[in-house]
C-alpha positions as CSV (number, residue, x, y, z in Angstrom):
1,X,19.4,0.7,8.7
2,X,16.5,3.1,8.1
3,X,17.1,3.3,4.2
4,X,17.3,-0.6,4.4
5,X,13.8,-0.8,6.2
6,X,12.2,1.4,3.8
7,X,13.7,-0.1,0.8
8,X,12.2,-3.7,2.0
9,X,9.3,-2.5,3.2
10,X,9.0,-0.4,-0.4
11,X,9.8,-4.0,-2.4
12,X,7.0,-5.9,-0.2
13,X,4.7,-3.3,-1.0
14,X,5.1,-3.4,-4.8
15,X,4.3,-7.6,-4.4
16,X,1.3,-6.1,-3.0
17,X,0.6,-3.8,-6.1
18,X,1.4,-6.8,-8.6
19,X,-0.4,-9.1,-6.8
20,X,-3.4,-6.7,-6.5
21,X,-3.5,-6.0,-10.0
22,X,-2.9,-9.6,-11.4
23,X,-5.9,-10.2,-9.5
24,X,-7.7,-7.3,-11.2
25,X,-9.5,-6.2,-7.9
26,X,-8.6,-5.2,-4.6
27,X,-9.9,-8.3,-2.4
28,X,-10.7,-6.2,0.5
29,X,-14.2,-6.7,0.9
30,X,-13.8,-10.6,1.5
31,X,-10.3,-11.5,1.4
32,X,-6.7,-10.7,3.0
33,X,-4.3,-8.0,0.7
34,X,-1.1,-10.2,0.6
35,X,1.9,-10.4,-1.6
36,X,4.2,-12.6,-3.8
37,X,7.9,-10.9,-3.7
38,X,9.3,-13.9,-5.9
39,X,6.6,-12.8,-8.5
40,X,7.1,-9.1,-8.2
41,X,10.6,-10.1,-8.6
42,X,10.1,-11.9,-11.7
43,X,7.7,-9.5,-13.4
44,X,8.7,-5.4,-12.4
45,X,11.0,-3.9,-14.5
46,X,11.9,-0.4,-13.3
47,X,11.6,2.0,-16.5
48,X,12.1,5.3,-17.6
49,X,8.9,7.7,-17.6
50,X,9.7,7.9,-21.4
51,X,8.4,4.1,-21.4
52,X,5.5,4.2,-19.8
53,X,2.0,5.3,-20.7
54,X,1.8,8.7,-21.0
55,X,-1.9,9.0,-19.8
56,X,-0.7,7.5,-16.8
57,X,2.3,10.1,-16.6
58,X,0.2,12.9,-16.8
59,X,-2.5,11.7,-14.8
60,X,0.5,11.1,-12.1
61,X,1.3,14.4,-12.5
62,X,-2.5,16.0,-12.4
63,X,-3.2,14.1,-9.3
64,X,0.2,14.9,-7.4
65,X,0.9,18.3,-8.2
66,X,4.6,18.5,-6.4
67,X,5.7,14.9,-7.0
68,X,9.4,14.6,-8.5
69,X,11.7,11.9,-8.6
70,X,9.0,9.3,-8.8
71,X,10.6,5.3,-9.8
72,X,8.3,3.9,-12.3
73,X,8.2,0.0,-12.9
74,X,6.5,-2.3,-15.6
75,X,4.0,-5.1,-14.2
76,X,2.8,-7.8,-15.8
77,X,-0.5,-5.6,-16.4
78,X,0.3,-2.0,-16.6
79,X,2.4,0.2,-14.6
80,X,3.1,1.4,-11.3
81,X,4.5,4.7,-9.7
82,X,6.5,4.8,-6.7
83,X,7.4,8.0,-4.6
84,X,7.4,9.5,-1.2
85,X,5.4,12.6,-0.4
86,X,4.7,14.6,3.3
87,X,5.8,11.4,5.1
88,X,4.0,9.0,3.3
89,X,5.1,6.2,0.8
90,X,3.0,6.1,-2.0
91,X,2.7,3.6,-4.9
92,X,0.1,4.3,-8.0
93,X,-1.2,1.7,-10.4
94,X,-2.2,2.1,-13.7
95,X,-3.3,-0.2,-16.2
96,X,-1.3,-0.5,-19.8
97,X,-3.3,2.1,-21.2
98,X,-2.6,4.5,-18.8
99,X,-5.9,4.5,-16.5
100,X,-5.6,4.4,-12.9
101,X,-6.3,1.0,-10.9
102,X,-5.6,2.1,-7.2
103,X,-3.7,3.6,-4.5
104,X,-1.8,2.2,-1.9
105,X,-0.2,4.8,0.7
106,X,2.3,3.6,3.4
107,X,2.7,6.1,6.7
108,X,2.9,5.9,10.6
109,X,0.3,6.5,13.4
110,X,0.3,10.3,13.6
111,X,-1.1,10.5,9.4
112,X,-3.9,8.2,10.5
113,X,-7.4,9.5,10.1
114,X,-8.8,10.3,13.6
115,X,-12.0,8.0,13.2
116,X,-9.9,5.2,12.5
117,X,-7.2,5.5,14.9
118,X,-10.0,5.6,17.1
119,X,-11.5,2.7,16.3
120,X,-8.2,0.9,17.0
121,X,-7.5,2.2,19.7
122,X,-10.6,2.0,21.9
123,X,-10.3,-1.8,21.3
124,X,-6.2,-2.4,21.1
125,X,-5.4,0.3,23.6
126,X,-1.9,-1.2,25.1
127,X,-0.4,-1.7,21.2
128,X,1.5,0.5,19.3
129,X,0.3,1.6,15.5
130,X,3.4,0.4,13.7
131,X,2.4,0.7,10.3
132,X,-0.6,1.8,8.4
133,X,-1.3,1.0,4.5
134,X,-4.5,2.4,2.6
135,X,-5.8,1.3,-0.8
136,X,-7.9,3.5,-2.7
137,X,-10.2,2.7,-5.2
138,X,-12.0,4.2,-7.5
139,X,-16.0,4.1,-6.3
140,X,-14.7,1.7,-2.9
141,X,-14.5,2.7,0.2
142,X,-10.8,2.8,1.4
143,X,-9.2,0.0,3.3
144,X,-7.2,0.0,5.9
145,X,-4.3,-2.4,6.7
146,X,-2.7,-1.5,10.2
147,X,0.1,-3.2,11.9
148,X,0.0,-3.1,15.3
149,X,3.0,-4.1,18.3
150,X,1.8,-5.3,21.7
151,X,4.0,-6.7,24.2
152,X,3.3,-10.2,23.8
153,X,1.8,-10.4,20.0
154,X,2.0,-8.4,16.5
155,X,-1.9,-7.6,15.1
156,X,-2.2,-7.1,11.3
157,X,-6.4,-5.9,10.8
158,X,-8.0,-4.6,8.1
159,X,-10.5,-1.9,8.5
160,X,-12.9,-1.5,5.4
161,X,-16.3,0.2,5.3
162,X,-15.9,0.5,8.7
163,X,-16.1,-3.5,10.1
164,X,-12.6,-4.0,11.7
165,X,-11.3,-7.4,11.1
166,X,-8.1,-9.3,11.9
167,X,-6.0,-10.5,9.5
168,X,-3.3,-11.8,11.2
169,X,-1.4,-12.9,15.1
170,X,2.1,-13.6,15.2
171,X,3.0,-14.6,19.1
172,X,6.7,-13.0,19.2
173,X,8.9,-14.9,20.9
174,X,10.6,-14.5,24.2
């Protein structure tokens, strides 16, 4: 059940990359990060190291010293690197010459910086952190995208040069 979850969660994340990078710009200052599955289903190919870039490989490797076993996979515009570290999910894009475009890590509540999880939780107080993402890029601030669980509704916000905004309210269902 666990692997299943992280395997789904790992696939809507890569839409996110592809999406991201089709768009050739994060979209965090004035817009919502979102996905297209179908279209990341269509366009990544996972690949052998061998095949990709090899300034991106050895960038991969500069920046994440003890990283092993990471999946690589063609996009439409370059590449993207997919691996888990210390708890955290992490998927790095590069652009088909090899230069990095961005930085999304995936990881729960307790890997949260503590200005942030403050933030969030001096005004959401009675929700649960559920899931946090974080896209870096190069000379941007980093964004936040956190999931949150209260009793009655789901929260999706986006915190990004520190203005908290919500994305998204699902009412669940009784």
């Amino acid at each position: 059940m666990k692997r299943n979850f992280l395997t789904s969660l790992a696939a809507m994340l890569l839409s996110l990359v592809v999406s991201i990078s089709s768009n050739g710009q994060l979209g965090v200052s004035n817009g919502q990060l979102s996905g297209d599955f179908a279209s990341f289903e269509k366009s990544a190919v996972r690949i052998e190291s061998s095949k990709v870039s090899q300034k991106a490989v050895k960038d991969l490797a500069k920046s994440f010293k003890n990283v092993s076993g990471e999946n690589w996979f063609e996009v439409k515009d370059g590449f993207v690197a997919m691996f888990d570290a210390e708890d955290i999910q992490y998927q790095v894009s590069y652009d088909k010459k090899g230069n990095w475009l961005f930085t999304i890590r995936s990881y729960r509540e307790s890997k949260l910086p503590e200005d942030i999880r403050h933030m969030v939780k001096s005004t959401y107080y009675d929700y649960s952190i559920n899931l946090v993402q974080d896209v870096e890029k190069a000379d941007t601030p980093i964004a936040y995208i956190i999931q949150l669980i209260g009793k009655t509704e789901l929260i999706k916000l986006k915190i990004f040069d520190g203005e908290m905004q919500v994305l998204q309210t699902l009412n669940k269902s009784e």
